[in-house]
N, C-alpha and C positions, 0 to 999 in steps of 0.2 A: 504493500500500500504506500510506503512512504515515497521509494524509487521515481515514481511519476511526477509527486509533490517536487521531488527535485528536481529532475528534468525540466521540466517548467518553469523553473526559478521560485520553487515556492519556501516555505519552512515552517517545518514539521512545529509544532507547538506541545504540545500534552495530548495526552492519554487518560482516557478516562473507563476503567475496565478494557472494553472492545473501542470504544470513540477515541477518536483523532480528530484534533484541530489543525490547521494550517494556516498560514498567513502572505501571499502574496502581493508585491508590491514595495519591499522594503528593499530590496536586492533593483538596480534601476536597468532595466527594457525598451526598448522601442516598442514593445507589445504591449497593451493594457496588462493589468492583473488579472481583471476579468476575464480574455482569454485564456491568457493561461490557469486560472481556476479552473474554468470547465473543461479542455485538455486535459488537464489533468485528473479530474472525475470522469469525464470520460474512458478514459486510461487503463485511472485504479477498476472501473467496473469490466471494462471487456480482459483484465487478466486474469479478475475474479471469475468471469465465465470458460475462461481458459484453465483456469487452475480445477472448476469444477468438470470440463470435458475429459481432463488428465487424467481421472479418477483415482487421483492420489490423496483423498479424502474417505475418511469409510463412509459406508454405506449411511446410517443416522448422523454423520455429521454435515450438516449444512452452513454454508457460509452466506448468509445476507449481508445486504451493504446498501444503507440507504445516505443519499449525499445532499445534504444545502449551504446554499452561499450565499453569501448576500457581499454586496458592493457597498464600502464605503469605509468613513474615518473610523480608527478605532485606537485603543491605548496601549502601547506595550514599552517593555523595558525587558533589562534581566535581571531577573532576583539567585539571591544567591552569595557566595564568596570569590574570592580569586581561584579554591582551589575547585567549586562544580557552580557553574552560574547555570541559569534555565531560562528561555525566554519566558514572557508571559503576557498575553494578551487580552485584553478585559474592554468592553463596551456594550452599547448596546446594540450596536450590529453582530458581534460576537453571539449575544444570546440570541438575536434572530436566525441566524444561520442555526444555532445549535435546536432553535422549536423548529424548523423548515427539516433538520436531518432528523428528527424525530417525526416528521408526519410524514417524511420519504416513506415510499415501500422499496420493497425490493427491487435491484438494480435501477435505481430509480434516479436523479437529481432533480432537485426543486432548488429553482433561482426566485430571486426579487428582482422588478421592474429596474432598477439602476442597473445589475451585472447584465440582464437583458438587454437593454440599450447599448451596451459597448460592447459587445460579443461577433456583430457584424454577420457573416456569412453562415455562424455556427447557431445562428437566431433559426433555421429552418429545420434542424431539429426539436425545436422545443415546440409545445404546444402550450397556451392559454389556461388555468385552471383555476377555477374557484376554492379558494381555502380563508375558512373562518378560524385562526386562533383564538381561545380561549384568553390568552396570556397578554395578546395585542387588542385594544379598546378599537381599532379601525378596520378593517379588511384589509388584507394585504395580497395588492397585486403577485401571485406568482408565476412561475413559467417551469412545465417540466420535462425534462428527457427520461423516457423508458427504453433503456435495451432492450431489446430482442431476448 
């Protein structure tokens, strides 16, 4: 999962059990961030379908992978000492990506209207969908890609 994050120029954040954060845009591009976000979900899910063709998973174990992002400002630093620092990213684009990867389903990405608009030609994979969070007082426009 991470390997793609990098390719892209993105970086790996925390872990949380199974969830991964990443953060795109601090490392400097001619490519938005937003592209390379969804490149790289894109990515992480067709190796995830790869890895489950390979059948080098047993039989009751399944790997699901639900992906959201969301575009925009957010806060980080590194905490930590001279001798293990961590990055750490905190906002509240952070938490909307992180309710968007929870309403993902499987092989799924769900974007917000801002990474939508700067994604350009990769905008014809996604499709329009209605999502009411609970957690957000407004509707939030989202947009999703399901693999195959």
């Amino acid at each position: 999962m991470i390997q793609p994050i990098l390719d892209e120029k993105g970086m790996a954040d925390t872990h949380f059990g199974e969830a991964l954060t990443a953060v795109f845009g601090i490392t400097s591009s001619e490519i938005s961030p937003a592209i390379h976000s969804v490149r790289a979900g894109i990515q992480i899910i067709r190796n995830l379908c790869e890895l489950r063709k390979s059948g080098n998973r047993g039989k009751d174990e399944r790997i699901d992978i639900g992906i959201g992002i969301v575009s925009g400002q957010v806060c980080w630093g590194t905490t930590g000492n001279r001798n293990r620092r961590t990055l750490s990213i905190v906002g509240h684009n952070v938490y909307t990506a992180s309710l968007l990867e929870n309403q993902a389903r499987s092989n799924e990405i769900l974007i917000d209207a801002d990474t939508f608009g700067q994604i350009g030609e990769l905008q014809s994979r996604f499709r329009s969908v209605s999502l009411k969070l609970r957690e957000i007082e407004d509707s939030l426009q989202v947009f999703s890609y399901q693999a195959d």
